[in-house]
ROSE-4610 file (N, C-alpha, C; in Angstrom, 1 decimal, always signed):
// ROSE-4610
residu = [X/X/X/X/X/X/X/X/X/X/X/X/X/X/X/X/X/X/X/X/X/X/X/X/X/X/X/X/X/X/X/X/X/X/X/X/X/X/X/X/X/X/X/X/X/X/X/X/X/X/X/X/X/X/X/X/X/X/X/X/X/X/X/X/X/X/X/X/X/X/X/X/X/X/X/X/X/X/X/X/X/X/X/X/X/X/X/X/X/X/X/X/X/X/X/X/X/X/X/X/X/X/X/X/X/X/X/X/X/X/X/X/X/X/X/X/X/X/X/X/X/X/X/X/X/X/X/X/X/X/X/X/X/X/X/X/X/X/X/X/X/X/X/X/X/X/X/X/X/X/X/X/X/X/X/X/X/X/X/X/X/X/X/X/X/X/X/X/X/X/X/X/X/X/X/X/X/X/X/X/X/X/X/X/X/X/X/X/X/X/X/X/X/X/X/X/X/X/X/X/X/X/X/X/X/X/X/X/X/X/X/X/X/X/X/X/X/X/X/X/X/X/X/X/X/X/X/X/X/X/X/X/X/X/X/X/X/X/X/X/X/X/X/X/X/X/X/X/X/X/X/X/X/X/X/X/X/X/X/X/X/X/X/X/X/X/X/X/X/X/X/X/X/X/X/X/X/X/X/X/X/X/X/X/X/X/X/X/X/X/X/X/X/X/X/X/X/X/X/X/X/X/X/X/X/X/X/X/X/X/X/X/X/X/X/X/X/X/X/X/X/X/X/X/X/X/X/X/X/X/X/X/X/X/X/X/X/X/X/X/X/X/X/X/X/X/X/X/X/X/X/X/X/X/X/X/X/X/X/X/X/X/X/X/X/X/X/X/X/X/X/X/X/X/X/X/X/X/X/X/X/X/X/X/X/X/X/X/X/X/X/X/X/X/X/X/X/X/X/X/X/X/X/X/X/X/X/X/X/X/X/X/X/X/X/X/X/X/X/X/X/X/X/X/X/X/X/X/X/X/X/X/X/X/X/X/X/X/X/X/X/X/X/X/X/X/X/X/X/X/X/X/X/X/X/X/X/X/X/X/X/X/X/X/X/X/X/X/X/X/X/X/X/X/X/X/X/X/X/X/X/X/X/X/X/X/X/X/X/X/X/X/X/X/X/X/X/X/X/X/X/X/X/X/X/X/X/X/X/X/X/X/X/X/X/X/X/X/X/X/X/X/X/X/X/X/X/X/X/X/X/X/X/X/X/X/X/X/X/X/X/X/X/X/X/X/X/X/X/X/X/X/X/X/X]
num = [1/1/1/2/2/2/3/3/3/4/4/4/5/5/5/6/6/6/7/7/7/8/8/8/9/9/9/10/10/10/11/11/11/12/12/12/13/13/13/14/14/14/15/15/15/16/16/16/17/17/17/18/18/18/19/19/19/20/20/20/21/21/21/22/22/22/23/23/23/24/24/24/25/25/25/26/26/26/27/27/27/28/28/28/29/29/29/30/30/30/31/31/31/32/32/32/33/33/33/34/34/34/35/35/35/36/36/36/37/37/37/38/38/38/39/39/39/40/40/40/41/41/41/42/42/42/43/43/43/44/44/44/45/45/45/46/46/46/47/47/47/48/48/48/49/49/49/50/50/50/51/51/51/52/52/52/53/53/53/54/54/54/55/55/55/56/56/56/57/57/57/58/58/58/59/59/59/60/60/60/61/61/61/62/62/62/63/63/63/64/64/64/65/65/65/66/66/66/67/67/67/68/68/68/69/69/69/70/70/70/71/71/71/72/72/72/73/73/73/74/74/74/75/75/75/76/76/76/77/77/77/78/78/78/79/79/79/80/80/80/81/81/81/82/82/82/83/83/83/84/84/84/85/85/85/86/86/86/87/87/87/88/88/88/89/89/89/90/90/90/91/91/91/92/92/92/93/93/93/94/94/94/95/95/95/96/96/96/97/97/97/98/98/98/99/99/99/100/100/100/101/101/101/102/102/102/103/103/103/104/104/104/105/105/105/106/106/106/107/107/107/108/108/108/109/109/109/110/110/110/111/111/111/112/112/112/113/113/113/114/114/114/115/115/115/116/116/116/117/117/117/118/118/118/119/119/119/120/120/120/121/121/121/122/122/122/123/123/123/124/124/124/125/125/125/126/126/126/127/127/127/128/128/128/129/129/129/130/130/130/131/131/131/132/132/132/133/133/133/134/134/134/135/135/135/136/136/136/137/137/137/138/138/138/139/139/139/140/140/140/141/141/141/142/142/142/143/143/143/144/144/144/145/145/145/146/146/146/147/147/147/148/148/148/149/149/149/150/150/150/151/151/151/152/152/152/153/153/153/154/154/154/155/155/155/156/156/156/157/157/157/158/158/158/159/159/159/160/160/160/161/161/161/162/162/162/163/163/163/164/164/164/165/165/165/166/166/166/167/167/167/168/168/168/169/169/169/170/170/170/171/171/171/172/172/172/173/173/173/174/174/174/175/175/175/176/176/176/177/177/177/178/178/178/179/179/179/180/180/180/181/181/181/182/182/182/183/183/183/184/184/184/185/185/185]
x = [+0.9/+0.0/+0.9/+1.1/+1.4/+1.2/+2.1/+1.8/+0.9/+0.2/-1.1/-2.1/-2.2/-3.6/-3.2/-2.0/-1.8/-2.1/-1.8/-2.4/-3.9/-4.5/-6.2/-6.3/-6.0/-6.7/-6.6/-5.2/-5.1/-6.2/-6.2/-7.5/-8.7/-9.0/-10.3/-10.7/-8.8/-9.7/-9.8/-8.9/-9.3/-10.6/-11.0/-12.4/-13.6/-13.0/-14.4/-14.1/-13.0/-12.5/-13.4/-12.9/-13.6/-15.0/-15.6/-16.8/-17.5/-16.8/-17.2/-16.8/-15.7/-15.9/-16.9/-17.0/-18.2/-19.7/-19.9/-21.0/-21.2/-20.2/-20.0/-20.1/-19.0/-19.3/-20.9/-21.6/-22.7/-23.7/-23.5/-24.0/-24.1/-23.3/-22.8/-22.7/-23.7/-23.7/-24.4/-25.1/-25.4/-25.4/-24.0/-23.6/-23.2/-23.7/-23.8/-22.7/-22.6/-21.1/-20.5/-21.7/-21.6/-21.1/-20.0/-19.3/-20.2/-20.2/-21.4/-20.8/-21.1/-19.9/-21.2/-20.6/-21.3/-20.3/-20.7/-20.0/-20.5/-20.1/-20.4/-19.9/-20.4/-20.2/-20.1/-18.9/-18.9/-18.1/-18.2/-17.4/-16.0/-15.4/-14.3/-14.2/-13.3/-13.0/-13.8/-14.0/-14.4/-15.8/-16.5/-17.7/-19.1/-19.8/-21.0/-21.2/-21.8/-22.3/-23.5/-23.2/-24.3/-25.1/-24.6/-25.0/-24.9/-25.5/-24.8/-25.4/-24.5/-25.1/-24.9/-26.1/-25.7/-25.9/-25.0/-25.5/-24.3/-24.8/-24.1/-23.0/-22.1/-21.2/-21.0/-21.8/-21.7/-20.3/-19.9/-18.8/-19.0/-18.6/-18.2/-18.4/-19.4/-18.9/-19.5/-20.0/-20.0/-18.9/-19.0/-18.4/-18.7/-19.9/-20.3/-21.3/-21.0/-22.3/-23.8/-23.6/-24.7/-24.7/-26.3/-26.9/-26.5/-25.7/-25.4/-25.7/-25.0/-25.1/-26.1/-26.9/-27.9/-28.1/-29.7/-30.3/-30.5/-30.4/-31.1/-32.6/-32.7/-34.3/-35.2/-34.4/-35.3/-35.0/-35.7/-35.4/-34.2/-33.3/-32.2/-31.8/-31.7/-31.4/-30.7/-29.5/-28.7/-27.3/-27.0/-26.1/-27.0/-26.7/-27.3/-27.7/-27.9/-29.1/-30.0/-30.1/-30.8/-30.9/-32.1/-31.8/-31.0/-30.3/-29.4/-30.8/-29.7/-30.7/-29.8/-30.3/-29.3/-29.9/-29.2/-29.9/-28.9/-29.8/-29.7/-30.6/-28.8/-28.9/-29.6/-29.5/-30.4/-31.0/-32.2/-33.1/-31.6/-32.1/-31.6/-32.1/-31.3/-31.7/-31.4/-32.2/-31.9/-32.1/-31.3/-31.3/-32.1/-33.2/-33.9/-35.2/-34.8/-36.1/-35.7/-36.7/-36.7/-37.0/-35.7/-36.1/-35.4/-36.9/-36.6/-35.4/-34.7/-34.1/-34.9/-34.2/-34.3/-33.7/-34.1/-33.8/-34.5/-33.9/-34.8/-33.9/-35.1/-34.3/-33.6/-32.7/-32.3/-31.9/-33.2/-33.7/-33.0/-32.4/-31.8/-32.7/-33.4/-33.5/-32.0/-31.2/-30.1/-30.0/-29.9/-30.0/-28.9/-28.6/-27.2/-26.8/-27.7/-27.2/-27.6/-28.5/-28.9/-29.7/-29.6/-30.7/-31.4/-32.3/-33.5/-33.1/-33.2/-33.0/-33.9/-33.9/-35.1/-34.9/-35.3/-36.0/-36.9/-36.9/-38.7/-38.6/-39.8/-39.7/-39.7/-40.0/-40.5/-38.7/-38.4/-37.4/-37.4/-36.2/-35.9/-36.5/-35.9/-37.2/-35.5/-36.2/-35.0/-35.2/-33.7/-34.1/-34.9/-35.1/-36.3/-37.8/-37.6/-38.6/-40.2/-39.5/-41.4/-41.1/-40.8/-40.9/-42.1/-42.8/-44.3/-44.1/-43.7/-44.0/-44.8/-45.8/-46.6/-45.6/-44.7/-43.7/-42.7/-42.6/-41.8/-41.5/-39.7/-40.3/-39.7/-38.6/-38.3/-37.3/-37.6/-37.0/-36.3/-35.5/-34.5/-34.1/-33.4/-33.0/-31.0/-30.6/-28.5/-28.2/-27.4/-26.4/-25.4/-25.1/-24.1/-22.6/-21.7/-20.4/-19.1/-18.0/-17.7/-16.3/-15.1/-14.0/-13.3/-12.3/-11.7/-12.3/-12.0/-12.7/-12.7/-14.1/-14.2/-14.6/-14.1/-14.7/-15.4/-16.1/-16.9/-17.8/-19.2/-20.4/-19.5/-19.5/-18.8/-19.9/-20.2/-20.7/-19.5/-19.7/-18.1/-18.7/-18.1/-19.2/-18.0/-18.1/-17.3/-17.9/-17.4/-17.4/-16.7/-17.6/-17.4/-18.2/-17.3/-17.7/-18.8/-19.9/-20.6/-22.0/-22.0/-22.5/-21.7/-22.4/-21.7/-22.6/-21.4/-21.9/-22.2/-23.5/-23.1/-22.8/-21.4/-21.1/-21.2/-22.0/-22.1/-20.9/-20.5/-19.4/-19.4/-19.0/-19.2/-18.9/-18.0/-17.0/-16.7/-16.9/-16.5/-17.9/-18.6/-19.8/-20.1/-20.1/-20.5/-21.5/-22.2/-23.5/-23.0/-23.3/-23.3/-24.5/-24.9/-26.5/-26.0/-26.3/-26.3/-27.2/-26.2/-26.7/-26.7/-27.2/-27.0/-27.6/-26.8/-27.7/-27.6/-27.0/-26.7/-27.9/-28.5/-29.4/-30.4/-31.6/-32.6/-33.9/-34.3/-35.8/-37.2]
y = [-1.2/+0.0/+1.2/+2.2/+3.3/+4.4/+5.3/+6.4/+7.0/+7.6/+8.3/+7.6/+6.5/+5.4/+5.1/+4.9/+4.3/+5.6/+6.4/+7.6/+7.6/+7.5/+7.8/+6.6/+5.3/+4.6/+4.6/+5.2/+5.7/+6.4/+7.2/+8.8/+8.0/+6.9/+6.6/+5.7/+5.1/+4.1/+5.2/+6.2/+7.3/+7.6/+7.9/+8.5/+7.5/+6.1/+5.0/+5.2/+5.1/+4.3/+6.0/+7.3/+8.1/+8.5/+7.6/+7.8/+6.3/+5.7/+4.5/+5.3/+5.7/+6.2/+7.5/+7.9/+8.7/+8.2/+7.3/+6.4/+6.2/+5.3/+4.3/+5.8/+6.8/+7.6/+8.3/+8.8/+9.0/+7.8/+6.8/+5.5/+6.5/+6.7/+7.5/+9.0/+9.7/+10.9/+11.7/+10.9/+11.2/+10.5/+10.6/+9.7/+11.0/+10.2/+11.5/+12.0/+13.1/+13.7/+13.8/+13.2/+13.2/+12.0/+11.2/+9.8/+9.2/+7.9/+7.8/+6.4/+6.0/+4.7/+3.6/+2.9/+2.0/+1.7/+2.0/+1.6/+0.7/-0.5/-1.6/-1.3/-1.7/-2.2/-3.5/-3.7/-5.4/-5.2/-6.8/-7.0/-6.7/-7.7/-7.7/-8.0/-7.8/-7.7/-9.4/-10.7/-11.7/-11.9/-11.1/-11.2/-10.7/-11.7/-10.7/-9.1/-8.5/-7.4/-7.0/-5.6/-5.5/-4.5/-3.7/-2.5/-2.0/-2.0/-1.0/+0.4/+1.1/+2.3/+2.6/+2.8/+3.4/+4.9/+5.6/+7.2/+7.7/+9.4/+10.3/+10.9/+11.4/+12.1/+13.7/+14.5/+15.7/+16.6/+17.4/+18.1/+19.4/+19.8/+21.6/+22.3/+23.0/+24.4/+25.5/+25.9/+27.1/+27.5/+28.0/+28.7/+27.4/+26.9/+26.0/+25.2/+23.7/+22.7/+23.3/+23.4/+23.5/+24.7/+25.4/+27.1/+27.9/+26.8/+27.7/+26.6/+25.7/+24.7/+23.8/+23.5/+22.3/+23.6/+24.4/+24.8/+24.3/+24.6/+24.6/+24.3/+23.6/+23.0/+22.7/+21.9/+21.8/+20.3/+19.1/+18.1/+17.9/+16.8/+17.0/+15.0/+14.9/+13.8/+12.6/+13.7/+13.0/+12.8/+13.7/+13.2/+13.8/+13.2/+13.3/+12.6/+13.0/+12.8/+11.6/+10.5/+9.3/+9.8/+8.8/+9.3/+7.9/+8.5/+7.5/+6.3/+5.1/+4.4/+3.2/+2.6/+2.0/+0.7/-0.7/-1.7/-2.1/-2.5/-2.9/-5.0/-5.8/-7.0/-7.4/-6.9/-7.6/-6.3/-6.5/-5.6/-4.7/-3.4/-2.5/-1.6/-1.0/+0.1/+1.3/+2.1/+3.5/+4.3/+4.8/+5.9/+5.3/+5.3/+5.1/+4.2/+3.8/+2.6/+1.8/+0.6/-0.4/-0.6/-1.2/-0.9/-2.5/-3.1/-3.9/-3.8/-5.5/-5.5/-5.3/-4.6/-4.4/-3.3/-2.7/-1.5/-0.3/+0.7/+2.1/+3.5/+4.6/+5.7/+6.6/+6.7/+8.1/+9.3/+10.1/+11.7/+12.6/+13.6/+14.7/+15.6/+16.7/+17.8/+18.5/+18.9/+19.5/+20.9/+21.0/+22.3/+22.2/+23.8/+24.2/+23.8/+23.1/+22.6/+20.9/+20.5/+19.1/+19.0/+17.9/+17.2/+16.1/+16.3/+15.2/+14.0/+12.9/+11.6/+11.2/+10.3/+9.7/+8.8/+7.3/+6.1/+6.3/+5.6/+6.2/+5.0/+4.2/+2.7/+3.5/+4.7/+4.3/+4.4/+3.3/+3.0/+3.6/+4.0/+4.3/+5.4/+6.4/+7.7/+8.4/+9.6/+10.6/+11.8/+11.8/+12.8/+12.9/+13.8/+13.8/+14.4/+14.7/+14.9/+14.2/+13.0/+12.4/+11.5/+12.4/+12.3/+11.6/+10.8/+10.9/+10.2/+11.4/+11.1/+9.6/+9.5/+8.1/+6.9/+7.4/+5.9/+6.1/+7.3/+7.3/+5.7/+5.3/+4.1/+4.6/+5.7/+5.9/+7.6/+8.5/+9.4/+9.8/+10.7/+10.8/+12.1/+12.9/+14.2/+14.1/+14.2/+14.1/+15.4/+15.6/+17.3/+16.9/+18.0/+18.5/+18.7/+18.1/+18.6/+18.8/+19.2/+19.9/+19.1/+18.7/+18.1/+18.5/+18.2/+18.6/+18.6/+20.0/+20.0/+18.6/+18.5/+17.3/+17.8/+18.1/+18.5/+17.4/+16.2/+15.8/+14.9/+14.8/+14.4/+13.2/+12.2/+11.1/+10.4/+9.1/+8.7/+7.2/+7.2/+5.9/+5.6/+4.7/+3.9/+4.0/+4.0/+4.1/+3.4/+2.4/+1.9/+2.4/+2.5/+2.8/+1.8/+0.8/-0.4/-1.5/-1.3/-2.0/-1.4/-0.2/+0.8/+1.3/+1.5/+1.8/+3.1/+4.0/+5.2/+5.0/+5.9/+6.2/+7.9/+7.9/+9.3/+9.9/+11.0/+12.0/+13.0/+13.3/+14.3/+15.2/+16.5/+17.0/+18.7/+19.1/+20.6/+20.2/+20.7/+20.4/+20.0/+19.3/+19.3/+17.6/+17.3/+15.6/+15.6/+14.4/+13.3/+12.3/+12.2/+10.5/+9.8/+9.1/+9.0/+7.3/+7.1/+5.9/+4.5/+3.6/+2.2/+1.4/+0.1/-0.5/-2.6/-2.7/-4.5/-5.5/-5.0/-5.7/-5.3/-4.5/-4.1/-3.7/-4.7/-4.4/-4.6/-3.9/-3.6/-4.0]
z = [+0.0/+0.0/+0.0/-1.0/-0.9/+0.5/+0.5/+1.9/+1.8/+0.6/+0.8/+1.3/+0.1/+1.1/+2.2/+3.0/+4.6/+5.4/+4.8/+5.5/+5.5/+4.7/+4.6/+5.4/+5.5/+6.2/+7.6/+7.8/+9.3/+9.8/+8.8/+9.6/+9.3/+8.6/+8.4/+10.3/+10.0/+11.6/+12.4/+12.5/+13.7/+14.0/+12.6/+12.7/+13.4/+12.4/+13.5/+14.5/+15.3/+16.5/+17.6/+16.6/+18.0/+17.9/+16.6/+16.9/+17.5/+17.8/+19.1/+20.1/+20.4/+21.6/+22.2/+21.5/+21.7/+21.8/+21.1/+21.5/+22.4/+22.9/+24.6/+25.8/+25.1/+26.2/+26.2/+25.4/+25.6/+26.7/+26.4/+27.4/+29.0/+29.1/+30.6/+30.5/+29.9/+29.7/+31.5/+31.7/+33.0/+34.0/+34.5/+36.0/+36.8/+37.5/+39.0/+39.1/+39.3/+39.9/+41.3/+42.2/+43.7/+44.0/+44.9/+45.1/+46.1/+46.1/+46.6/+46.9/+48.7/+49.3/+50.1/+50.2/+51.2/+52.7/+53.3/+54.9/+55.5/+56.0/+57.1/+58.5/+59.6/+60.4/+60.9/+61.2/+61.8/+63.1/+63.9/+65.0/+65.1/+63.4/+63.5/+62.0/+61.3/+59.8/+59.1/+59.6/+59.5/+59.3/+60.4/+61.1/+59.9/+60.1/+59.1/+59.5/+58.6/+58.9/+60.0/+60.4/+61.9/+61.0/+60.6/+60.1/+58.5/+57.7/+55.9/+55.8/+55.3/+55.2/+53.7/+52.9/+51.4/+51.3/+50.4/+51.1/+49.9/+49.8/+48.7/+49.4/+49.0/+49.5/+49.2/+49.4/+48.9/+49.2/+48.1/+48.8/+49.3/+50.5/+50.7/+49.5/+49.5/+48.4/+48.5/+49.8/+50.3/+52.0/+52.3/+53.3/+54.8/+54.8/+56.0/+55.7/+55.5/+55.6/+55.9/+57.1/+57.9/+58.0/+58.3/+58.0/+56.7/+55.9/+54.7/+53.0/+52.9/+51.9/+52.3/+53.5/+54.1/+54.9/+54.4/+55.7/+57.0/+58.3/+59.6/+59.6/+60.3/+60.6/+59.6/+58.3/+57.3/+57.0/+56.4/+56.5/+55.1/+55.6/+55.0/+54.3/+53.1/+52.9/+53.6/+54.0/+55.4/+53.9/+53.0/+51.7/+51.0/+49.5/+48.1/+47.2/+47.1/+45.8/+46.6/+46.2/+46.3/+48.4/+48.8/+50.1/+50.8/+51.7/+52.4/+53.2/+52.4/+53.3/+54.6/+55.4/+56.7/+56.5/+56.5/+57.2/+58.4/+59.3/+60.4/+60.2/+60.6/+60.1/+61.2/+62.3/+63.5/+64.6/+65.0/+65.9/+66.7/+67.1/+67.4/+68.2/+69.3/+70.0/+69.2/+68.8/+68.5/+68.9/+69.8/+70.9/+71.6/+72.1/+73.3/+72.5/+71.2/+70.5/+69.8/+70.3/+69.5/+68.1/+67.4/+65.8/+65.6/+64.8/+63.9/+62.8/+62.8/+61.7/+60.5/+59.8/+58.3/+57.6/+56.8/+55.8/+56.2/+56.0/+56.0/+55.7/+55.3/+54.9/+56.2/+56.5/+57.6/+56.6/+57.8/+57.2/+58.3/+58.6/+59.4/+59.1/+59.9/+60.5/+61.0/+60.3/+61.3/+61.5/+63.2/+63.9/+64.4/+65.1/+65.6/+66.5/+67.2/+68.5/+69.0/+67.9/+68.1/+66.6/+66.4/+65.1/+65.3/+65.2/+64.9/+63.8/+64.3/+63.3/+63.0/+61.8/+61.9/+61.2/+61.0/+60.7/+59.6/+58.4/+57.5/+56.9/+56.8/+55.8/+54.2/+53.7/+52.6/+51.8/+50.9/+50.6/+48.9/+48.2/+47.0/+46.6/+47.4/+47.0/+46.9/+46.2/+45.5/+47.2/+47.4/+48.8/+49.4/+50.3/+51.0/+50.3/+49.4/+49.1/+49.1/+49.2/+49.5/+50.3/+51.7/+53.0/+53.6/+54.0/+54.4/+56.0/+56.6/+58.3/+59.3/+58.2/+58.8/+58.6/+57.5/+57.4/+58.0/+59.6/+60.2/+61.2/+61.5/+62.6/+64.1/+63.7/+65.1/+64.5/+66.0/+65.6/+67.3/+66.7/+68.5/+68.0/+69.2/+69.4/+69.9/+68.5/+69.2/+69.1/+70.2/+70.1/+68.8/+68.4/+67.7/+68.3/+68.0/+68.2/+67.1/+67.8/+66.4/+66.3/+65.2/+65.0/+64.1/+63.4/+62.3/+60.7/+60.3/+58.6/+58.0/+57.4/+56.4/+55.0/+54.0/+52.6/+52.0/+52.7/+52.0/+52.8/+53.1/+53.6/+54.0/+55.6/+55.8/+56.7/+56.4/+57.8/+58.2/+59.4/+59.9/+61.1/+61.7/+62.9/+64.2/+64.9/+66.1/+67.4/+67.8/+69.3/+70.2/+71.6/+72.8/+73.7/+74.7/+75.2/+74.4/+74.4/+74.0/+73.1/+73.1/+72.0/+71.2/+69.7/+68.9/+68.4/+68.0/+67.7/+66.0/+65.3/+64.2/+63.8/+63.3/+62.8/+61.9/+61.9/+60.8/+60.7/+59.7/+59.5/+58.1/+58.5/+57.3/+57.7/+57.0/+57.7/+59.1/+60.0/+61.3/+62.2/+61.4/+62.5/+62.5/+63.4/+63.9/+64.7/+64.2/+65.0/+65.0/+66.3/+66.8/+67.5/+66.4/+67.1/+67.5/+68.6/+69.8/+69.2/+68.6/+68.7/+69.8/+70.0/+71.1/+70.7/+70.1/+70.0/+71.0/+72.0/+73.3/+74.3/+74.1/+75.9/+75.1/+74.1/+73.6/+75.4/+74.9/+76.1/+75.8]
């Protein structure tokens, strides 16, 4: 084959080759841009799971999470987009209630000084938006405290003797709302 034709057929495969890839990339024209993790809780790296958390990771991009990028006292996904949902592999104290094993959304109220949690069976809903209180199963009142900057929405689990905390984090502001599968009532 002469250089001109090896040339044309070069630019010809170019041309297929990036209009496949433009195809394939359109496939994925709309993938979220928010990261979005699953966390477990277990005994010990072995052990089945106690706890999963599925949930969005929003990033910092105003001045303060909270009162500024996530209003005060307004119900809050608890993350993004999709709403975070928790299962709990066996019955559970939450804060001060008894909650069946299973699956459910956690919704935040977060205020300056404490947030409202909450429990909601209705599953696979887009944020809080279609919230519906009757499918509330348990809700509790945690203070707010404060720790080192986080630029992006975190939840992580932490033990203390025989309760296990779940933590919210995100700029400097943490929840730890109170598990307990040992001292069900």
């Amino acid at each position: 084959m002469n250089k001109p034709n090896q040339i044309k057929l070069n630019i010809l495969v170019c041309i297929i080759l990036l209009s496949i890839l433009k195809i394939n990339a359109q496939e994925f024209k709309d993938l979220d841009e928010v990261q979005h993790d699953i966390e477990y809780y277990r005994e010990n790296s072995v052990t089945p799971p106690i706890i999963k958390v599925v949930y969005g990771r929003p990033v910092l991009k105003k001045e303060k999470a909270f009162g500024d990028q996530v209003p005060f006292n307004k119900l809050w996904r608890t993350g993004a987009n999709e709403a975070t949902e928790v299962k709990f592999f066996q019955d559970v104290m939450f804060g001060n209630q008894v909650v069946k094993a299973g699956t459910y959304v956690l919704i935040t109220i977060p205020g300056e000084k404490e947030w409202d949690i909450i429990l909601n069976r209705n599953l696979d809903v887009f944020g809080a938006f279609q919230y519906n209180p009757e499918a509330d199963v348990a809700r509790i009142k945690v203070p707010v405290s404060k720790a080192e900057k986080l630029d992006f929405f975190s939840i992580g689990f932490k033990r203390i003797e025989k309760k296990i905390l779940m933590v919210l984090g995100w700029d400097s502001t943490r929840i730890k709302i109170p598990l307990n599968f040992n001292e069900l009532t």
